[in-house]
DOSEKE-782633 format. One record per residue: residue in one letter; y, z, x of N, C-alpha, C, O in turn. Coordinates in steps of 0.2 Angstrom, whole numbers, plus 5000, padded with zeros to 4 digits. Atoms other than C-alpha are relative to their C-alpha. Last residue first. Layout:
AYZXYZXYZXYZX...
***
This chain:
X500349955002524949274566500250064999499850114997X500449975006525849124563499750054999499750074993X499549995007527149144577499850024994500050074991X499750055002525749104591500450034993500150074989X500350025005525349224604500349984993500850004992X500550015001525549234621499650004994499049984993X500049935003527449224621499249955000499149894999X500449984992528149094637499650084993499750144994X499949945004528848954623499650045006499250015011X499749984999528948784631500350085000500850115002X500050004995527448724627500550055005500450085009X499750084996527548724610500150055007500350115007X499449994997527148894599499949915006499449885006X500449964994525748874584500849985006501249955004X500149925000526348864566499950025008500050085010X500850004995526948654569499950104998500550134998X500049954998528348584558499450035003498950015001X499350004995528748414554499950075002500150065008X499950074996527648424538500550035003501050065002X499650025004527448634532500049945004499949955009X500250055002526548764537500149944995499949944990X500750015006527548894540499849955003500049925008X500749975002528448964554499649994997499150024997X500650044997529648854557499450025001498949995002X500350075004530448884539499649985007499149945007X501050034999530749044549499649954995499049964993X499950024996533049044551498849994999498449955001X499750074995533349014535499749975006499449915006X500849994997532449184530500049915001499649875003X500349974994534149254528499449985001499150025004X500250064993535049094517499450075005499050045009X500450025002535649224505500149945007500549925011X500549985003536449394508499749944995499449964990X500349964995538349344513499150014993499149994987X499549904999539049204508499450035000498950004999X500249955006537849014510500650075002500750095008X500849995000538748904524499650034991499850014985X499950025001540448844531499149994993498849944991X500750034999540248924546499849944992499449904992X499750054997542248954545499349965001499349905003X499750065000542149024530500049955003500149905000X499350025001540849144531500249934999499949884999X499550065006539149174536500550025000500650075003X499249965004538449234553500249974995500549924996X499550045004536649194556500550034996500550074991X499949975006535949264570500549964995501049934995X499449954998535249144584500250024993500149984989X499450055000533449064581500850054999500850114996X500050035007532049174587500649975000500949965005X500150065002531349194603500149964995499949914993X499950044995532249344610499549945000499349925005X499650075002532049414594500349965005500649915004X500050045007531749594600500249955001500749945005X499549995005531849634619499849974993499549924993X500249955006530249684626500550004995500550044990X500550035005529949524638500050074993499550084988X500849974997531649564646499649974994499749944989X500049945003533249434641498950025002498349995003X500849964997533449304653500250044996500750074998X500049954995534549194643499650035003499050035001X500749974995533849044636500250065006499950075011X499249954995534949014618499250005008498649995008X500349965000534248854610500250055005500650045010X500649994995535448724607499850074999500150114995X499849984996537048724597499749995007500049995013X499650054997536448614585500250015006500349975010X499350025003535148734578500449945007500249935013X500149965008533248804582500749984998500750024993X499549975002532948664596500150044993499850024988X500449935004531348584594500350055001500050105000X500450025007531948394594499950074999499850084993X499450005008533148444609499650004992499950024987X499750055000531648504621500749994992500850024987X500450055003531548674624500349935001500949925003X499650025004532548764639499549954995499249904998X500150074999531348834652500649994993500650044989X500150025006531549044654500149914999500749905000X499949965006531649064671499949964996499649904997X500150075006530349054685500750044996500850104996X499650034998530649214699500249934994500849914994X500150064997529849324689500349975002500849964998X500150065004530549494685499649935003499649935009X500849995001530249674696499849934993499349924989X500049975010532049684696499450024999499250074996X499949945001531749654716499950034993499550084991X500749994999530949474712500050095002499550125002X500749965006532249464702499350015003498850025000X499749935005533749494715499250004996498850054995X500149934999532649374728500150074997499950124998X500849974999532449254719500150045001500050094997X499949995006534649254714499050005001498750034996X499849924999534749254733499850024994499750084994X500349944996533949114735500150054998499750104997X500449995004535049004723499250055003498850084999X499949965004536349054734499650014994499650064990X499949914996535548994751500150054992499850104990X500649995000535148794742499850105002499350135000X500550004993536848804738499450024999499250064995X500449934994537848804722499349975005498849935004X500950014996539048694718499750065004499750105009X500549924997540348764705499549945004499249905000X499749974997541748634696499550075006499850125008X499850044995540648514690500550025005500749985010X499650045006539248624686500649965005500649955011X499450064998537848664696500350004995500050014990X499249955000536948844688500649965001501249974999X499649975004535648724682500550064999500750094993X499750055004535148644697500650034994501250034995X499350054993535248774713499949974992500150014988X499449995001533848904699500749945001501149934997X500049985008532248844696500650035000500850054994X500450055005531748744710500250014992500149994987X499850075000533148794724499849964992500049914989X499050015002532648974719500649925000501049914996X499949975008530948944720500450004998500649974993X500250065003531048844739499950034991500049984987X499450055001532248994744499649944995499849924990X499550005003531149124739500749955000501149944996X499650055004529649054744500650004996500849974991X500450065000528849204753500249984993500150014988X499450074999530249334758499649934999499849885002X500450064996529349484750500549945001500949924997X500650055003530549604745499649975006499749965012X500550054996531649754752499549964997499149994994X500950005000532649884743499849935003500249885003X500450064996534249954751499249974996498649994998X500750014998534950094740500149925003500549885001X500050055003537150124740499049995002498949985008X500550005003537650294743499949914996500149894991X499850025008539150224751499550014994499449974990X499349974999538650304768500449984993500950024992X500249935002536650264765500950024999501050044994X499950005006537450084764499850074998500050094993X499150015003538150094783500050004992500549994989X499349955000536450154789500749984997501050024993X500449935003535050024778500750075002501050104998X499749995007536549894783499550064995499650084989X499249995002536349914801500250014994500750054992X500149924998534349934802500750014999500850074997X500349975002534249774793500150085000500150124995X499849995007535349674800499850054995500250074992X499449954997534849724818500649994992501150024991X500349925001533049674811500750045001500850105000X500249975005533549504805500050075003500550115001X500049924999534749484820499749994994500249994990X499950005007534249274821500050055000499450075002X499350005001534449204837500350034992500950034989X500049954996532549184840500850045000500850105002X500349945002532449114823500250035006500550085005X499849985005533648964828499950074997500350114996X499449954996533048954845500350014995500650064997X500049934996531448924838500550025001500550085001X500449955003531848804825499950065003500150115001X499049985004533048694836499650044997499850104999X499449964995531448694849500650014997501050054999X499649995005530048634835500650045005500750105004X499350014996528948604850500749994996501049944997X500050074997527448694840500849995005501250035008X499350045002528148844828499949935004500349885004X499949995007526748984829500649914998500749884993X500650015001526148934849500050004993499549964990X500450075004528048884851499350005000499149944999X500150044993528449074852499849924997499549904992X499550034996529649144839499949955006500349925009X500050064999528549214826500449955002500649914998X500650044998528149364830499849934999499349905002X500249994991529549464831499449965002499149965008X499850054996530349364816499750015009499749985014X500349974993530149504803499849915002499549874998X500250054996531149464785499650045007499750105008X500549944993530849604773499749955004499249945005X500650054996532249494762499950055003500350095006X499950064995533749584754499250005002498850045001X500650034996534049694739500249935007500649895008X499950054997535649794737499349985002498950005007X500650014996535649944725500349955003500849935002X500149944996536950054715499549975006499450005011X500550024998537949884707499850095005500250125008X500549965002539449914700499550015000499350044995X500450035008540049744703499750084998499350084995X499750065008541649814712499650004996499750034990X499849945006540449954723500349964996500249974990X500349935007539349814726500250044997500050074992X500050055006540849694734499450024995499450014988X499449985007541349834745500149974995500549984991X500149935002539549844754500850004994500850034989X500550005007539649654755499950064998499650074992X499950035008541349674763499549994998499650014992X499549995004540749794776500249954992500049964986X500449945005539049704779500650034996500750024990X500550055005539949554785499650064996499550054990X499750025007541149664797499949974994500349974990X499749945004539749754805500549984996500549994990X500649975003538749594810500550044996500750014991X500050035006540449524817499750024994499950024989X499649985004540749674827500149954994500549964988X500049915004539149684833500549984996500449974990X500250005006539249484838499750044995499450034990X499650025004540749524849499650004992499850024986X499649955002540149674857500349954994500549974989X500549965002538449574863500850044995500650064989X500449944997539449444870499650024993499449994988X499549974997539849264861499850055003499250045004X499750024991539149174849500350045002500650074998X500449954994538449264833500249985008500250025013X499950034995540049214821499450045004499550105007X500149984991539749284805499849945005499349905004X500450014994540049234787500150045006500550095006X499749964996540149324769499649985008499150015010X500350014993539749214756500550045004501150035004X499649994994539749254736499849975008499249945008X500250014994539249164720500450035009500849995012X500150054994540149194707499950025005500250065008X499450014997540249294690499849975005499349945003X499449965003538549384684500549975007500449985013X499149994994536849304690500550014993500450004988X499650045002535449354675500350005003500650055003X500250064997533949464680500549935000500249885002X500250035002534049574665499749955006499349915005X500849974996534449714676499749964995499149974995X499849955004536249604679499250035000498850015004X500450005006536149524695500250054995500450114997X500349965003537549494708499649994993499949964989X499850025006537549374721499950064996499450104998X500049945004537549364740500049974990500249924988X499850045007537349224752499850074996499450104998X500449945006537549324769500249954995500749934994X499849975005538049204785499550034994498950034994X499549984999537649114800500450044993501050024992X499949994993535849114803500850025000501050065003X500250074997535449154786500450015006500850055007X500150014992534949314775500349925003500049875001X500550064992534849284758500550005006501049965007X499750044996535749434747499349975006498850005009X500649994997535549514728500149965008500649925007X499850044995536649644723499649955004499349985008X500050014993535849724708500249965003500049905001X500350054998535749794690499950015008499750065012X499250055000536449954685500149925003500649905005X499749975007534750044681500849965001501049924997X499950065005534149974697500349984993500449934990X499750054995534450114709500049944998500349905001X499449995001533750224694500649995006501150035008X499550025004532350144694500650024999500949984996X499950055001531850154712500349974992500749924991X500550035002532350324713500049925001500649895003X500150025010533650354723499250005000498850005004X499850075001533550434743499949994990499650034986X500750035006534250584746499949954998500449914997X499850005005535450574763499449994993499149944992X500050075005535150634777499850024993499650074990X500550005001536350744787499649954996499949914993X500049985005537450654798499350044993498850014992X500850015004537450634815499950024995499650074996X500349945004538950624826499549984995499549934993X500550005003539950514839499750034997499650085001X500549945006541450484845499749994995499949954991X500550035006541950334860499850104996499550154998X500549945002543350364871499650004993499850004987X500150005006544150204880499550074999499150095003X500749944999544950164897500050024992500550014988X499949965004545850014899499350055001498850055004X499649974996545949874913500250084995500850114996X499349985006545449744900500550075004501050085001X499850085003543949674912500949994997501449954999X499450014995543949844921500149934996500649914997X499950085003543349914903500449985007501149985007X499450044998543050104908499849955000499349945003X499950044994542150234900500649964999501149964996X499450044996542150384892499949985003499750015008X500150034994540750454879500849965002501149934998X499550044998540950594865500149985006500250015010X500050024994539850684855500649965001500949934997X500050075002540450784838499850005009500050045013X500150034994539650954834500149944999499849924994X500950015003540651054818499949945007500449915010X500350004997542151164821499349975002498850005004X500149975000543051144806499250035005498850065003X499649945003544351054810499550064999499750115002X499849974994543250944821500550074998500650125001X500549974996542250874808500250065004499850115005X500249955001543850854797499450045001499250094998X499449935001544750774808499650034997499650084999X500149974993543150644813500650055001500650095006X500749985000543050584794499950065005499650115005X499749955005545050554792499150045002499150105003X499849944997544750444808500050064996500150124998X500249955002543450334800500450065005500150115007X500550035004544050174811499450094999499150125003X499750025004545750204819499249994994499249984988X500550055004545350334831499949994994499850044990X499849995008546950404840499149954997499049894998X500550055006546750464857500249994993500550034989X500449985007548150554868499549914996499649854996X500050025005548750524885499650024996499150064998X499550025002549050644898500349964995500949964994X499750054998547550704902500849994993500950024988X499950035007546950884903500649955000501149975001X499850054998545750934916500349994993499949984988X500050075004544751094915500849965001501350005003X500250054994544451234928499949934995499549894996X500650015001544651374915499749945002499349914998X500249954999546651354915499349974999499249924997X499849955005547551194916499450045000498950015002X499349995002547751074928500250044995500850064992X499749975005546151064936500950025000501350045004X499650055002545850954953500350024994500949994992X499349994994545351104963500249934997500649915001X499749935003543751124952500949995003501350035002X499550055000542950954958500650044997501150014995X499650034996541551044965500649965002500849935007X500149944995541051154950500749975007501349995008X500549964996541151024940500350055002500950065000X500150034992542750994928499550015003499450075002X500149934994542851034910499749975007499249935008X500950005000543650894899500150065007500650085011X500049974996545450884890499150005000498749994996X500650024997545950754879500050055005500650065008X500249984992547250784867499449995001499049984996X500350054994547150684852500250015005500249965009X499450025000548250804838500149945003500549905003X499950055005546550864832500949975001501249974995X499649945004545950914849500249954992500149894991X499550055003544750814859500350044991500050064986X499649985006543650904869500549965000500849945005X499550085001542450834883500350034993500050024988X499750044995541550994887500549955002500849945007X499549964993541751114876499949975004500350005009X500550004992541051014860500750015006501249995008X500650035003541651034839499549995009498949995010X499950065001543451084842499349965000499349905000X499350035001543151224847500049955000499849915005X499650004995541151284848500649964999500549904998X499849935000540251314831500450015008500750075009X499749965006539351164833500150074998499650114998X500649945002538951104849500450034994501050054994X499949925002539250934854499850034999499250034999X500449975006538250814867500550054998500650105001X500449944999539350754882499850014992500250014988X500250025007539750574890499750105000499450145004X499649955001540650534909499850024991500249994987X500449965002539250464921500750044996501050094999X499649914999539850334930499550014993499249974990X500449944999538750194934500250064999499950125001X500749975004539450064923499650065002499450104998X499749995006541250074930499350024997499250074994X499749924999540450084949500250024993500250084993X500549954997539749914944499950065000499450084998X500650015006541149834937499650045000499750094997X499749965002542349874951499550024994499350084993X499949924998541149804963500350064995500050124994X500649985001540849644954500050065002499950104998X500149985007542749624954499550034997499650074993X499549935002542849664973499849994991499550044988X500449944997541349524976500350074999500050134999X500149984995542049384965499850085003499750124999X499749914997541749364946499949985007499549945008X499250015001541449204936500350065002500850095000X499549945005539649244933500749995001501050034997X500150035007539149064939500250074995500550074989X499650065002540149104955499849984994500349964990X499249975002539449294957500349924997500449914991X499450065003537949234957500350024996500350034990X500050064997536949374970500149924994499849874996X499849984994537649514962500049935004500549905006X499450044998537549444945500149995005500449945007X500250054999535849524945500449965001500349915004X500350014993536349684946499949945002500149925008X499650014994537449644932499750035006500150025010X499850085002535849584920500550035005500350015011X500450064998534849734925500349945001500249905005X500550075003535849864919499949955006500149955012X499650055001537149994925499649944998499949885000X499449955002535850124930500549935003500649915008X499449994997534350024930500650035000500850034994X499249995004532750074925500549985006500449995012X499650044994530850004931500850024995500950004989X499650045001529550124924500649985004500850005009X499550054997527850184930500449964996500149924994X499449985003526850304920500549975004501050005003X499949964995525250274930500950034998501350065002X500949965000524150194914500650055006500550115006X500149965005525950104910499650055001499850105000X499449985000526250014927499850074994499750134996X500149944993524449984927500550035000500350095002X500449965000524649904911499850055004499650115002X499949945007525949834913499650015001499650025007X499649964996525149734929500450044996500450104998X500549964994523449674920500850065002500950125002X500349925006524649624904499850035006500150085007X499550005000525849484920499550064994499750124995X499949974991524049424926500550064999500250125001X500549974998523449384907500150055008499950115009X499749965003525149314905499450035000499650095000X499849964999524649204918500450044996500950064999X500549954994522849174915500750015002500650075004X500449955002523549094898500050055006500250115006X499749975004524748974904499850084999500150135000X499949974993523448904915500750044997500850085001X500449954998522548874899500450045008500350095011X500149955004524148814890499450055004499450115005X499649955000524348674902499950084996499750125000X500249974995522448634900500850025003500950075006X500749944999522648614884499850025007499550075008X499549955004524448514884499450055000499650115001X499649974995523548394895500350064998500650095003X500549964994521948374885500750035006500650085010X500350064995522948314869499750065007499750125007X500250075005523548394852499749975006499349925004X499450014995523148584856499849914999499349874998X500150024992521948654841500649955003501049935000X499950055000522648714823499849985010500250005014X499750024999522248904818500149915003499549905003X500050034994520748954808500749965003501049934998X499649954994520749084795500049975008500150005013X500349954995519649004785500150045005499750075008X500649975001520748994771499650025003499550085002X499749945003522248954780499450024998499250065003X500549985003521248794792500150094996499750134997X500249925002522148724803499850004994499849954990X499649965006521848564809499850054997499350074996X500249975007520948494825500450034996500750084999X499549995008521948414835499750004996499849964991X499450054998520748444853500049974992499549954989X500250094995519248554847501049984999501449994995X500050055006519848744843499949935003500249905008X500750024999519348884859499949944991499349934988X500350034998521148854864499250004999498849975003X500250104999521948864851499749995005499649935005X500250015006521149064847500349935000499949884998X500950015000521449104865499849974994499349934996X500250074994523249044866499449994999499249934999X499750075002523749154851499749955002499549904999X500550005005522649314857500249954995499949944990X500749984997523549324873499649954995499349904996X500050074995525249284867499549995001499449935000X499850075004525049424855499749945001499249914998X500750025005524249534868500149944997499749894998X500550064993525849484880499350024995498949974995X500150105000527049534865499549975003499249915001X500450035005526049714865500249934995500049914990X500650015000526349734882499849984993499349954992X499950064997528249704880498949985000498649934999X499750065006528449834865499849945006499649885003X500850005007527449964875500249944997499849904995X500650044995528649924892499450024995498850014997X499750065000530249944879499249975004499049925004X500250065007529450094872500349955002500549934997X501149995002529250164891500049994992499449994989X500450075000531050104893499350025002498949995005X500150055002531650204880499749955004499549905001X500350005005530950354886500249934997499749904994X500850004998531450364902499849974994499649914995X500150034995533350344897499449985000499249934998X500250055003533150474884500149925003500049884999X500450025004532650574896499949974995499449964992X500550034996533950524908499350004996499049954996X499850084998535350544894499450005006499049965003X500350025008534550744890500049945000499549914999X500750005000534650804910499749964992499149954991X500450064994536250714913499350024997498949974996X499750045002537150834896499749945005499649885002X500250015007536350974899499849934997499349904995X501050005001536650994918499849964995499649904996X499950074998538750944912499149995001498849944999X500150045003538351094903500049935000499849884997X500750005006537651204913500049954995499449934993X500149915004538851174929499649994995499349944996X499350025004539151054943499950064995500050124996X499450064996538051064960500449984993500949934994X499949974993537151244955500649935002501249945005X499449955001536851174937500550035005501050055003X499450025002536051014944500550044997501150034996X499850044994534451124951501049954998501549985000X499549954991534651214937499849995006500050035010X499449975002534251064926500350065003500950065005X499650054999532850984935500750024999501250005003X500050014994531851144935500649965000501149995002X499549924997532151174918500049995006500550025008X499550035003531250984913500850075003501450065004X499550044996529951044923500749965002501149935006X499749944993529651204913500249935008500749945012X499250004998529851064899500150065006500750085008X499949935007528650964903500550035000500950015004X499349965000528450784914499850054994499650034989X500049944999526650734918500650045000500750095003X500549955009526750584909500250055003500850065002X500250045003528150504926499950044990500350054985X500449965001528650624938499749984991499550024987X500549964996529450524948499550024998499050025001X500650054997530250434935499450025004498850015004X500249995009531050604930499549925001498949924999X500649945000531650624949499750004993499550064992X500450034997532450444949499550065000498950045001X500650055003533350484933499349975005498849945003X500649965006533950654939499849954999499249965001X500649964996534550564957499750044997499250074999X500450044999535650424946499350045004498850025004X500350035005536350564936499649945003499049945000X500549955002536850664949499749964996499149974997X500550014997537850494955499450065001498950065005X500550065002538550454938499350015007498750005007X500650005004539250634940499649954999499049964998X500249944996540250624956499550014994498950014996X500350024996540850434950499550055002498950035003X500850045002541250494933499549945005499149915004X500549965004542350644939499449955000498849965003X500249984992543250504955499550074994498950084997X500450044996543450374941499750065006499250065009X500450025002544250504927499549995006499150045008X500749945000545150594943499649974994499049994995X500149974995546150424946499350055001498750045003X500550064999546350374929499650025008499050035009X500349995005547350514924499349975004498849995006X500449934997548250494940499750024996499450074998X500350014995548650324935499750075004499250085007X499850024993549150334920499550005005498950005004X500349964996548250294904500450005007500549955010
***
C-alpha cells in the first residue's frame, strides 16, 4: 500500500466512521419505536452528506449494530434469571443438605458463612436484573463504536502494552467506517467498493471527498491489487458473472497493513435425509478442550482403520483461536470425504449454563475448563463449512458417552501397538448412538462355549442379519483337513439339541430373546 493510497483510505474511513457514529447514536435514540419511515428519514439525511450508497451501507451496519446488543442485553438478563433461580433454590435448602435427582431438590450451602455470602450475592444480581430490565422496558442500549475492551485500555495503557499515540492509532483504525453490501447484477458484483477480477481496487468517493478522485465518476482507485488466497477460484466466479459480494477494509496498525475482507451468502443447501446420510456409515467425533477425537464407523457401528486427532491451540487472541478452530474442522472435513463417509456426528453439548460455581461447587480448574470450551462456536462453524462439502451434521445426546465408551470399548480396541484413549473410545459411543445402535457391544462368550478353536466371531453385525449367532461357515477342503464338500453341514448345531455337555436354552452371553430350541 503506498502511502497516498493509505492516506485517503484513513481520511474516507475517518469521514464515514464519523457518520456512522451520529446514525448509531440517532437509532439508539430512538429505541423500539424505530420503523421504516424513520429508517428513510435517517438515510437521506446521510445521502445529502455522502451519497445513496454509502447511506445504505451506515444505515443497515447500525441496525444491525442495535440489534445485536438488544440480544446481547436479552441473553444477559436471562443469565441474571438463571443465577437468580440457582441461588434461591440453595438457599432455601437446610445447611449441607444433599441433593436430591429425583426430587428435584438441589444440594444446600455447606456452612452459614458461604449462605450468607451467596445471599448478599443474591440481592446483587437481583439489583444488576432490576437495571436490565429497565434498560430493556425503555429500549436503552450501551454500544461502542470500536469496542468496549479498547476503550477501556485507555486508562491502562501499561498493562495493555500500548502508549497513548499507539492507543490512538488503534482507535481511529476501529472507528472508520469502510464496508459495503453487494448488488447483484452491478459490475463486478457491488459499485461501491469494487474489486475487479485482476484485483483492482477502486471505491466510490462521498460527495465531500470528490476532489480526491482519480479516475472518472468521482471514484478512487488504489494502486495496489488484492489477491485472495483462500477460496479465491469461488470469488472469481461470483464476480464474473456479476453476482453480490460484500467487502470490508480495514487497517492492522499493529502489522501496519491494510487488508480487504469478501463476503457472500450462499443459497441454502437441501438438507439429507437421515437415512440417507447414514447409508455410508459415519464420522464419529468427541469434542475436548484441546482437540477432536475422531473415528470412522461402518453402518454396522464397527470402527474402520485408526483412530484420528486433530488439535487446537485456544490461547491466544480471538483471530488466533478462530483460525485454529477452522483449521481442525478443515482436516476432519477432508478426512470424511477419504472415508466416504456423508455424515458427521458430534455431541449436542451446551455449556451456557453450566459454568457458574452454583452448578460445579469451587471446582475452579473445571469451570475454567468448560468456560473455555467453544462447543457452540464448534458447532455453528462445522454445521457451515460441512453444508459446503455437502457433508450432514447430526447431533446426540452427550450423556455418558465417554464413561460407556471407555467401559465397552478403550480395552478391547488396546493392543500392543495401538492405545486408545479415553476421548477415542467416546467417539465410537457417539457414532452408534448416532446409527441408532447401542452403545454396549456384543460380549464375547466364555472359551468353554466358544463354537470352534478360533473363538467366537463378535462383530457388530445388525440384529436382522442372518446367522449372526451361528458357528462360522464351514469351508472344506484340503487345507481344513475335514469332511469334502456336502457332508459334515449340520456340524455346526449339535448345540442345539439335547444332548450331555450341551444346554438347548441360550447362555448369558447371547443377546437373542429367545432360545435356539424353539
Amino acid at each position: 500500500m503506498s502511502e497516498a493510497d493509505a492516506a485517503v483510505l484513513a481520511e474516507v474511513g475517518g469521514f464515514l466512521g464519523s457518520l456512522a457514529a451520529g446514525d448509531l447514536a440517532e437509532r439508539c435514540r430512538q429505541g423500539p419505536a424505530h420503523d421504516a419511515a424513520s429508517w428513510a428519514v435517517r438515510k437521506r439525511s446521510l445521502t445529502g452528506r455522502s451519497s445513496a450508497r454509502w447511506a445504505g451501507s451506515i444505515t443497515k451496519a447500525t441496525h444491525d449494530q442495535w440489534a445485536l446488543a438488544r440480544r446481547g442485553q436479552a441473553a444477559h438478563m436471562a443469565w441474571l434469571r438463571g443465577q437468580i433461580a440457582s441461588i434461591e433454590a440453595r438457599l432455601a435448602r437446610p445447611l449441607g443438605a444433599k441433593a436430591d435427582k429425583r426430587a428435584g431438590l438441589v444440594r444446600g450451602y455447606g456452612s452459614r458463612g458461604e449462605w450468607h455470602a451467596k445471599s448478599r450475592r443474591l440481592r446483587a444480581l437481583k439489583a444488576r436484573l432490576a437495571t436490565a430490565e429497565a434498560d430493556w422496558a425503555a429500549g436503552r442500549v450501551r454500544v461502542v463504536r470500536g469496542g468496549r475492551r479498547l476503550a477501556n485500555a485507555r486508562h491502562h495503557l501499561q498493562a495493555a502494552g500500548l502508549d497513548e499515540q499507539a492507543w490512538r492509532r488503534r482507535w481511529q483504525a476501529e472507528r472508520m467506517f469502510l464496508a459495503a453490501d453487494g448488488e447483484t447484477g452491478k459490475r463486478f458484483g457491488n459499485e461501491t467498493i469494487r474489486v475487479t477480477d485482476t484485483g483492482q481496487v477502486s471505491l466510490k468517493l462521498p460527495a465531500p471527498l470528490a476532489y480526491l478522485a482519480n479516475a472518472p465518476h468521482g471514484r478512487y482507485v488504489l494502486d495496489a491489487t488484492v489477491a485472495f488466497q483462500h477460496r479465491g477460484q469461488e470469488w472469481l466466479d461470483r464476480i464474473s458473472v456479476n453476482r453480490a459480494v460484500a467487502y470490508r477494509i480495514h487497517h492492522d496498525t499493529a502489522r501496519g497493513r491494510w487488508y480487504v475482507t469478501a463476503s457472500w451468502q450462499r443459497a441454502a443447501t437441501p438438507t439429507l435425509p437421515l437415512e440417507a446420510a447414514l447409508a455410508r456409515g459415519v464420522v464419529a467425533v468427541d469434542m475436548n478442550d484441546d482437540h477432536l477425537a475422531a473415528w470412522h464407523l461402518d453402518v454396522h457401528g464397527n470402527p474402520v482403520g485408526e483412530p484420528q486427532r486433530f488439535f487446537y491451540d485456544l490461547t491466544g487472541s480471538t483471530q488466533h483461536r478462530d483460525a485454529q478452530i477452522r483449521h481442525a474442522l478443515s482436516r476432519l472435513l477432508h478426512h470424511t470425504r477419504r472415508c466416504g463417509a456423508a455424515a458427521i456426528a458430534v455431541e449436542d453439548l451446551d455449556f451456557s449454563d453450566g459454568t457458574s460455581r452454583e452448578k460445579h461447587g469451587r471446582n475452579k480448574r473445571f469451570r475454567r475448563l468448560i468456560s473455555r470450551f467453544p462447543t457452540a462456536k464448534l458447532r455453528s462453524r462445522l454445521v457451515s463449512m460441512a453444508a459446503e462439502q455437502d457433508i450432514a451434521v447430526v447431533a446426540v445426546d452427550p450423556a455418558y458417552t465417554s464413561r460407556w465408551g471407555a467401559q465397552h470399548w478403550q480395552k478391547p480396541l488396546t493392543t500392543t501397538t495401538r492405545r486408545i484413549s479415553r476421548h477415542d473410545a467416546a467417539s465410537i459411543a457417539v457414532g452408534r448412538r448416532a446409527l441408532g445402535h447401542p452403545i454396549r457391544r456384543r460380549t464375547t462368550p466364555p472359551p468353554s462355549h466358544q463354537s470352534d478353536g478360533a473363538g467366537h466371531r463378535t462383530v457388530q453385525a445388525r440384529p436382522d442379519t442372518r446367522r449372526r449367532e451361528e458357528t462360522r461357515p464351514h469351508i472344506p477342503g484340503p487345507r481344513t483337513g475335514c469332511a469334502p464338500p456336502g457332508r459334515g453341514a449340520k456340524a455346526g448345531d449339535q448345540g442345539a439339541q439335547h444332548r450331555s455337555g450341551h444346554t438347548a436354552e441360550h447362555g448369558f452371553w447371547q443377546q437373542d430373546s429367545l432360545p435356539l430350541s424353539l
